[in-house]
C-alpha positions as CSV (number, residue, x, y, z in Angstrom):
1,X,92.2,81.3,140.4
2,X,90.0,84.0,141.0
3,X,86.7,84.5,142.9
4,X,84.3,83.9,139.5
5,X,86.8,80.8,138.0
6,X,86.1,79.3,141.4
7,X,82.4,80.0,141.5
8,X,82.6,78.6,138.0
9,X,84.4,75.5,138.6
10,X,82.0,74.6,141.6
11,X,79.0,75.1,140.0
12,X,80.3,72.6,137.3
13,X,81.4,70.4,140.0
14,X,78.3,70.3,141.7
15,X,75.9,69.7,138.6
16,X,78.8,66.2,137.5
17,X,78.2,65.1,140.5
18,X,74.2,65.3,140.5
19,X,74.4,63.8,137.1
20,X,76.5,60.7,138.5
21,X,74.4,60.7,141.4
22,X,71.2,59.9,139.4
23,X,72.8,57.3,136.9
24,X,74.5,55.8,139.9
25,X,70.7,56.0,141.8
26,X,69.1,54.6,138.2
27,X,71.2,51.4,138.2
28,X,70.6,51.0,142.2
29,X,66.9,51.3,141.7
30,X,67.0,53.5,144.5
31,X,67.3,57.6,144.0
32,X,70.7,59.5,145.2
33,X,69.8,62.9,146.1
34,X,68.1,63.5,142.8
35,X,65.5,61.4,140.9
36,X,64.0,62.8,137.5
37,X,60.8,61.5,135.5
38,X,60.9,59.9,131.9
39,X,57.5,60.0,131.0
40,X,54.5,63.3,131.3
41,X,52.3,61.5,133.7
42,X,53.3,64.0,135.9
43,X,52.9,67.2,133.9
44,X,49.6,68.3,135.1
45,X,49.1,70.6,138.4
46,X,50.0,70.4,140.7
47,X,53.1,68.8,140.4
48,X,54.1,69.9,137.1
49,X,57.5,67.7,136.0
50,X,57.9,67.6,132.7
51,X,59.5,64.4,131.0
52,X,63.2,65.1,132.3
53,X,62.6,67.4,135.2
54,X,64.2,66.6,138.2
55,X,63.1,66.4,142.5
56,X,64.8,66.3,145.3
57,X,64.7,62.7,146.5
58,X,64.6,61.9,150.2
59,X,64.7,58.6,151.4
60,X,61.3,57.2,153.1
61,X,63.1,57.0,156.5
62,X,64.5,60.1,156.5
63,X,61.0,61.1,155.2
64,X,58.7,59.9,157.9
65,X,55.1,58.4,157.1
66,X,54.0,59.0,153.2
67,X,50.6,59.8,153.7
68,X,48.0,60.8,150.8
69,X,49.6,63.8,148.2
70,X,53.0,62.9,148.9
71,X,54.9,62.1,145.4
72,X,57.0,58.7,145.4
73,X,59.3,56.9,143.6
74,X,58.6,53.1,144.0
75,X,59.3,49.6,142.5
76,X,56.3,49.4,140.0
77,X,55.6,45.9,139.1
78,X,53.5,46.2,136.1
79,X,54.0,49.6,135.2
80,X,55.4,50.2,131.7
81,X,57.1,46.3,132.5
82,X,58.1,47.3,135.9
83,X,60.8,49.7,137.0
84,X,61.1,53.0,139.3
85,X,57.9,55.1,138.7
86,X,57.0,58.6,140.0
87,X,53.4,59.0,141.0
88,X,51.5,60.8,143.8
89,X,49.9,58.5,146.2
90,X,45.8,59.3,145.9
91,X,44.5,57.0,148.5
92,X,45.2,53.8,151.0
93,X,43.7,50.6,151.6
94,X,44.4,47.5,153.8
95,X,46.4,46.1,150.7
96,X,48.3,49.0,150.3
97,X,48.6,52.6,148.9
98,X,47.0,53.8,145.4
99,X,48.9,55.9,142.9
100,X,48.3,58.3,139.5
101,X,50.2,60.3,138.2
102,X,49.0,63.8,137.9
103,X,48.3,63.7,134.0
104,X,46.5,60.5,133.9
105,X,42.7,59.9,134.2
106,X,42.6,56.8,136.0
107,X,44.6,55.5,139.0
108,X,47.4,52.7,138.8
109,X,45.9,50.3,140.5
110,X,42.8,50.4,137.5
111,X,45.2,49.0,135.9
112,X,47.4,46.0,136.4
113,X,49.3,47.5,139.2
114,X,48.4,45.8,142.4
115,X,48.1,48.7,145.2
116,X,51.8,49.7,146.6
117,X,53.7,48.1,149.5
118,X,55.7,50.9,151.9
119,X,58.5,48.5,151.2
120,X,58.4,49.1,146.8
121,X,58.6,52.7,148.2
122,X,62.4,53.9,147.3
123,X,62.1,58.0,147.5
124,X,59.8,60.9,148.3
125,X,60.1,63.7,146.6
126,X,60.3,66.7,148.5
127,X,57.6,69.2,148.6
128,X,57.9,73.0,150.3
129,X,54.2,74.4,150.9
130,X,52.8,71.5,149.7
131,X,54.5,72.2,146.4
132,X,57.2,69.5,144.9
133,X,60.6,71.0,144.5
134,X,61.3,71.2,140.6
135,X,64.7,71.3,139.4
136,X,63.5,71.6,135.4
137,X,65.5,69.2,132.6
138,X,68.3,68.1,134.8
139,X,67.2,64.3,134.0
140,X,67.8,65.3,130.3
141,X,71.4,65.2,131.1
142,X,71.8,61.6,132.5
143,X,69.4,60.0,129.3
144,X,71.2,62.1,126.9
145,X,74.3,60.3,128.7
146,X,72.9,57.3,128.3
147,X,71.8,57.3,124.7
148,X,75.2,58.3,123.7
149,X,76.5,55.3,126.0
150,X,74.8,53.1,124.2
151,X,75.0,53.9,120.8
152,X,79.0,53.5,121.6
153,X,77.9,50.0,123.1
154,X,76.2,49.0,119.7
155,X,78.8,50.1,118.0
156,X,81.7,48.6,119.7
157,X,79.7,45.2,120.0
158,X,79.9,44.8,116.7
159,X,84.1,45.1,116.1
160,X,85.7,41.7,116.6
161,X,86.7,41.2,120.3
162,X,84.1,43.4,121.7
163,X,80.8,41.3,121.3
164,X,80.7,40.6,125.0
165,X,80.3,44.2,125.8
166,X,76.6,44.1,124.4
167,X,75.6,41.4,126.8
168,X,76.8,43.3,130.2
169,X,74.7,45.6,131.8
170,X,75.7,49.0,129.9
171,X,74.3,51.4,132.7
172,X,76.7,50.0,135.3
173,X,79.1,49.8,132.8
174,X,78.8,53.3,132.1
175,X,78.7,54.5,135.6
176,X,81.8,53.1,136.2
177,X,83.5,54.6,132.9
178,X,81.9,58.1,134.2
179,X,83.5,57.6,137.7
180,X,87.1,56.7,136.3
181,X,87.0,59.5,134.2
182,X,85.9,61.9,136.5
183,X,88.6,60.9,138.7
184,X,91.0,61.3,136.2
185,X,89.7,65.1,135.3
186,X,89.9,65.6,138.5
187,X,93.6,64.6,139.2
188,X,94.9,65.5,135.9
189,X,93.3,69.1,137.3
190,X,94.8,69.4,140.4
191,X,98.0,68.2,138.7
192,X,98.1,70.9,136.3
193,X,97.0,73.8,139.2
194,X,100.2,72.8,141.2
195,X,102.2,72.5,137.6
196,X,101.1,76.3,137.5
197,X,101.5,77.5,140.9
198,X,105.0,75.9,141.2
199,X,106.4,77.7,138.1
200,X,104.8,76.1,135.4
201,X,106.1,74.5,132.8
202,X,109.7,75.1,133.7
203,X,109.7,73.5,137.1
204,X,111.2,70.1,136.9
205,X,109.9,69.1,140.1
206,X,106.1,69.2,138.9
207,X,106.7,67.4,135.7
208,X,107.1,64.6,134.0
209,X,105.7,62.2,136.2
210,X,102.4,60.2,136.6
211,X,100.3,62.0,139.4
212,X,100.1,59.7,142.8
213,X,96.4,61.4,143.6
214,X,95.0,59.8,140.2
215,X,96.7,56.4,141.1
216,X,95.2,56.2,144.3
217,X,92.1,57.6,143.0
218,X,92.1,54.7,140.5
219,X,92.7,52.1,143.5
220,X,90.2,53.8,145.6
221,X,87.6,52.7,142.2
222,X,88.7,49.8,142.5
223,X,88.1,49.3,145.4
224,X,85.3,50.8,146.3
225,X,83.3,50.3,143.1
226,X,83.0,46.0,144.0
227,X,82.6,47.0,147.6
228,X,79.6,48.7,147.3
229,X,78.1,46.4,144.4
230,X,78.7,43.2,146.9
231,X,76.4,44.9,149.6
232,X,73.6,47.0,147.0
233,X,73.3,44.0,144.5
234,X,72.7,41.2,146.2
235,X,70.2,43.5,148.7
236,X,66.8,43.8,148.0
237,X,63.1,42.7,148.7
238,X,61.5,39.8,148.6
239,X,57.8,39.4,147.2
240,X,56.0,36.4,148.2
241,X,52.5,36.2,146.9
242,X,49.9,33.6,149.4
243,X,46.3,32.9,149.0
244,X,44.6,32.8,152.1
245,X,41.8,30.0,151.7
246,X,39.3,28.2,153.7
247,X,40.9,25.1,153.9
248,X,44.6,24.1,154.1
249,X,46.8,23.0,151.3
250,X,50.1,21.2,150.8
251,X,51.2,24.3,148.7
252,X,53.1,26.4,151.5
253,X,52.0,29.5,149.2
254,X,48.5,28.8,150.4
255,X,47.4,29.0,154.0
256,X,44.0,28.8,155.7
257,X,42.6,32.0,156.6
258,X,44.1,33.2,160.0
259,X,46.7,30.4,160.1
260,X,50.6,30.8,159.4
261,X,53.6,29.2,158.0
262,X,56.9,29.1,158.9
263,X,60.3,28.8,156.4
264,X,64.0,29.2,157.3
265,X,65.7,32.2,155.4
266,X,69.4,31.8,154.8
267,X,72.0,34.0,154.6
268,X,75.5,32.5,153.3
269,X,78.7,34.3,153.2
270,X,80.8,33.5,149.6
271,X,83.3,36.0,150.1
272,X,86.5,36.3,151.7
273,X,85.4,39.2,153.8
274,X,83.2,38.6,156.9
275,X,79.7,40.0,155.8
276,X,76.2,40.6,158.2
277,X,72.8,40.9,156.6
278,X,69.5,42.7,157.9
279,X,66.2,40.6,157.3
280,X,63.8,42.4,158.5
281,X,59.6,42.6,157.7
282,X,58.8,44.7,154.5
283,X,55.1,44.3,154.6
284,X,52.1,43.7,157.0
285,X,51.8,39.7,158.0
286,X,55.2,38.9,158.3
287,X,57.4,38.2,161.7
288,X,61.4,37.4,162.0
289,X,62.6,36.2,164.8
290,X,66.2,37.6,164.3
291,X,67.2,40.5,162.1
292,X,70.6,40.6,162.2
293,X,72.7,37.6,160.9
294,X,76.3,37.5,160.9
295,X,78.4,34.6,158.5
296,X,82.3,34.5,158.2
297,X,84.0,33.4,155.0
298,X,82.0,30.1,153.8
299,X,79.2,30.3,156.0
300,X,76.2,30.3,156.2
301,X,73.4,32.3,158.8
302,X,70.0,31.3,159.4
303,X,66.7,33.1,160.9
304,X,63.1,32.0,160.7
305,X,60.2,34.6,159.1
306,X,56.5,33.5,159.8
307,X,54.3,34.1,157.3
308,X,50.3,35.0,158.3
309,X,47.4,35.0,156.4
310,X,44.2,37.4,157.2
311,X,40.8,36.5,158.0
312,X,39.6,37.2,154.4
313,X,39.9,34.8,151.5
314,X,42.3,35.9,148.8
315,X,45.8,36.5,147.4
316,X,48.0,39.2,149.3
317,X,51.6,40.3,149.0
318,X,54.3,39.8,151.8
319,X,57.5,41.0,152.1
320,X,61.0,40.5,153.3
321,X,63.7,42.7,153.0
322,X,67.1,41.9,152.7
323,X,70.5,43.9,153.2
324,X,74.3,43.1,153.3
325,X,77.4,44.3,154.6
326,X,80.6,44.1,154.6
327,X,82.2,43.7,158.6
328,X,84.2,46.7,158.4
329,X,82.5,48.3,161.0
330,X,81.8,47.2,164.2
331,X,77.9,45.6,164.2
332,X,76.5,47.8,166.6
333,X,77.3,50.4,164.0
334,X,76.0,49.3,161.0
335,X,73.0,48.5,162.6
336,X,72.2,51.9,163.9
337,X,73.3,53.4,160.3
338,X,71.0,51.1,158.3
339,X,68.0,52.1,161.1
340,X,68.4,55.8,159.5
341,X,68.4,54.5,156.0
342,X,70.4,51.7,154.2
343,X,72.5,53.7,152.0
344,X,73.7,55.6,155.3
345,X,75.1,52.9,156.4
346,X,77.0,51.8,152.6
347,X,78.4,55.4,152.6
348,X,79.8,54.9,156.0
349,X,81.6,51.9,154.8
350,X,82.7,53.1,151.9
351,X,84.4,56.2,154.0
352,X,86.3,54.2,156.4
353,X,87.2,52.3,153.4
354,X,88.7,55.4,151.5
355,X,89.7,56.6,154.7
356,X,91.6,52.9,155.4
357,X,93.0,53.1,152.0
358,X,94.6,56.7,151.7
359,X,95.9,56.6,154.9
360,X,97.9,53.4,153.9
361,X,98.6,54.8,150.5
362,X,99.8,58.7,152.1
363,X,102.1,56.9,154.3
364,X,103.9,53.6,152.2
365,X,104.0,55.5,148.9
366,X,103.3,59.1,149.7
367,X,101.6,61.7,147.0
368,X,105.0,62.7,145.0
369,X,104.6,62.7,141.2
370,X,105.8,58.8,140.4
371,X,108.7,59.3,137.3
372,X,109.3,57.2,134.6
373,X,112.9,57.8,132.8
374,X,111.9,58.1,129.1
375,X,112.8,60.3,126.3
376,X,109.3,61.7,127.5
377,X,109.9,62.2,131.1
378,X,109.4,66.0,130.9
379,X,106.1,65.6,129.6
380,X,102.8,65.2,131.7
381,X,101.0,62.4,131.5
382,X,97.7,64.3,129.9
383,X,100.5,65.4,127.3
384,X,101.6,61.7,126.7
385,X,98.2,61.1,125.8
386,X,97.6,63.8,123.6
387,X,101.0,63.2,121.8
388,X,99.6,59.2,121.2
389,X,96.7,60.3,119.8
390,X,98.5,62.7,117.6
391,X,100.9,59.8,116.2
392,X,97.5,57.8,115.6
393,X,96.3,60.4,112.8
């Protein structure tokens, strides 16, 4: 392969895995590397990101502070029915921080948006000389990706035996499709490199057998792909809404100004694996007494959060935040990974779990082509499948 193939082949690379990075960041609710915009509230000076332009999203504690000009993506309640939104923060107040997007007139929060809690806060885009990095019509990739998806959804949902697809959620389904076959290019690849640099087609030690690098790339998926869902999916934060009045109530929702109320927060373990959470406070007015809970299989772990009211009369927002792990790192660990960021500390899992697995794999079944004594043994397995689909016309 020469120097420009190789340049070639990176660069094409690089760009698949920025395009799974986004869907995978979309379905999270929490931006991968990239983030992109859907709508032109933000195509106005000085930000300038047009309806599929991309940023550079880094992750608020990698970030530092957001302070007034800084562009974020956070958890909008209201907005457009709720979802990530990209705005630049324009102000703060003691309820939180106010938002508009460049190309709009008014603010968010003359809306219906209530102002915006640092724990709704998911990304901030990066900004060099007070500019925001553009990476122009890279988001057009992942909706065009998931237009097509869905069309094939629709369509499939309506052949007998398929109707259930419609009712799962099609972007996770579709992240996962994207990551099996991108695994698969990539063996099949490979494969076919060493079919070549072995003596190509004639060599009957590279052929006709089913690549061991794509079966363990499939069991890593497999693996992997529930992992992370049992620690991102069931993590999260917690909105309470209280009204802070002059006079107490039964309602544990509504406190006397100044006073507080106390409620046990559980944490219960229905895996097989051992599993730790995080709850820690996501908003002002809010106290736990132990952040880190730990529940083997069938358990359950329990901390207490204390819940204050201000001074002033009214209805404010507290929060709680929520994340799980699974034990396969020591606690100590996982605790200093999730201080940088959250998803440090899944990625870390997830590579001592690849690591775990391969290692296992390299040494019980080793990476030799696995053979299958057919009439089509001398044929790959990408040429199986093109011969199959050939029969079918």
């Amino acid at each position: 392969m020469n120097l420009r193939s190789l340049a070639s082949s990176g660069a094409t690379a690089i760009l698949v895995i920025l395009v799974v990075a986004m869907l995978v960041g979309q379905q999270l609710g929490q931006p991968i590397v990239l983030g992109f915009v859907l709508t032109g509230s933000m195509n106005a000076q000085p930000a300038e990101m047009a309806p599929g332009d991309g940023f550079i999203a880094v992750p608020p504690a990698i970030a530092g502070d957001v302070t007034e000009g800084d562009v974020v993506t956070f958890e909008a309640q209201q907005l457009q029915g709720g979802g990530l939104t990209t705005h630049r923060i324009v102000g703060e107040t003691d309820q939180g921080y106010i938002t508009r997007g460049d190309a709009n007139p008014f603010t968010d929060q003359d809306g219906p948006e209530p102002p915006v809690q640092e724990s709704q806060i998911k990304a901030v885009a990066l900004q060099v000389g007070g500019d925001t990095v553009v990476i122009p019509q890279i988001g057009l990739a992942v909706l065009a990706i998931q237009d097509v998806f869905s069309a094939a959804t629709a369509f499939l949902s309506g052949i007998p035996g398929f109707g259930g697809l419609a009712d799962g959620n099609t972007g996770s389904s579709m992240v996962l499709v994207g990551l099996l076959v991108l695994g698969y290019s990539l063996a099949t690849e490979l494969l076919a490199g060493t079919n070549r640099r072995s003596g190509g087609d004639r060599s009957r030690d590279s052929r006709g057998g089913t690549s061991a690098v794509l079966v363990l790339l499939v069991i890593l998926l497999l693996i992997t792909v529930p992992a992370t869902a049992s620690m991102v999916i069931p993590s999260g934060t917690d909105d309470i809404t209280i009204v802070s009045s002059e006079s107490p109530s039964s309602s544990p929702t509504v406190i006397e100004r100044g006073g507080s109320v106390e409620y046990a927060y559980n944490f219960t373990n229905n895996g097989f694996i051992p599993r730790m959470a995080t709850v820690n406070a996501a908003s002002t007015g809010v106290d736990v007494a132990q952040s880190s809970l730990i529940a083997a299989r069938g358990e359950t772990a329990s901390t207490t959060v204390t819940i204050h009211a201000p001074e002033e009369t009214g209805a404010y927002v507290r929060s709680v935040s929520e994340w799980q792990y699974v034990r396969f790192l020591p606690v100590p660990v996982i605790l200093s990974l999730h201080a940088v960021h959250p998803f440090a500390a899944v990625a870390v899992i997830n590579a001592v779990i690849v690591v775990t697995v391969t290692a296992v794999y390299v040494f019980a079944v080793g990476l030799e082509p696995f053979r299958f004594r057919d009439r089509d043994r001398n044929l790959s397995l990408s040429q199986r499948v093109r011969r199959t689909i050939r029969r079918w016309r």
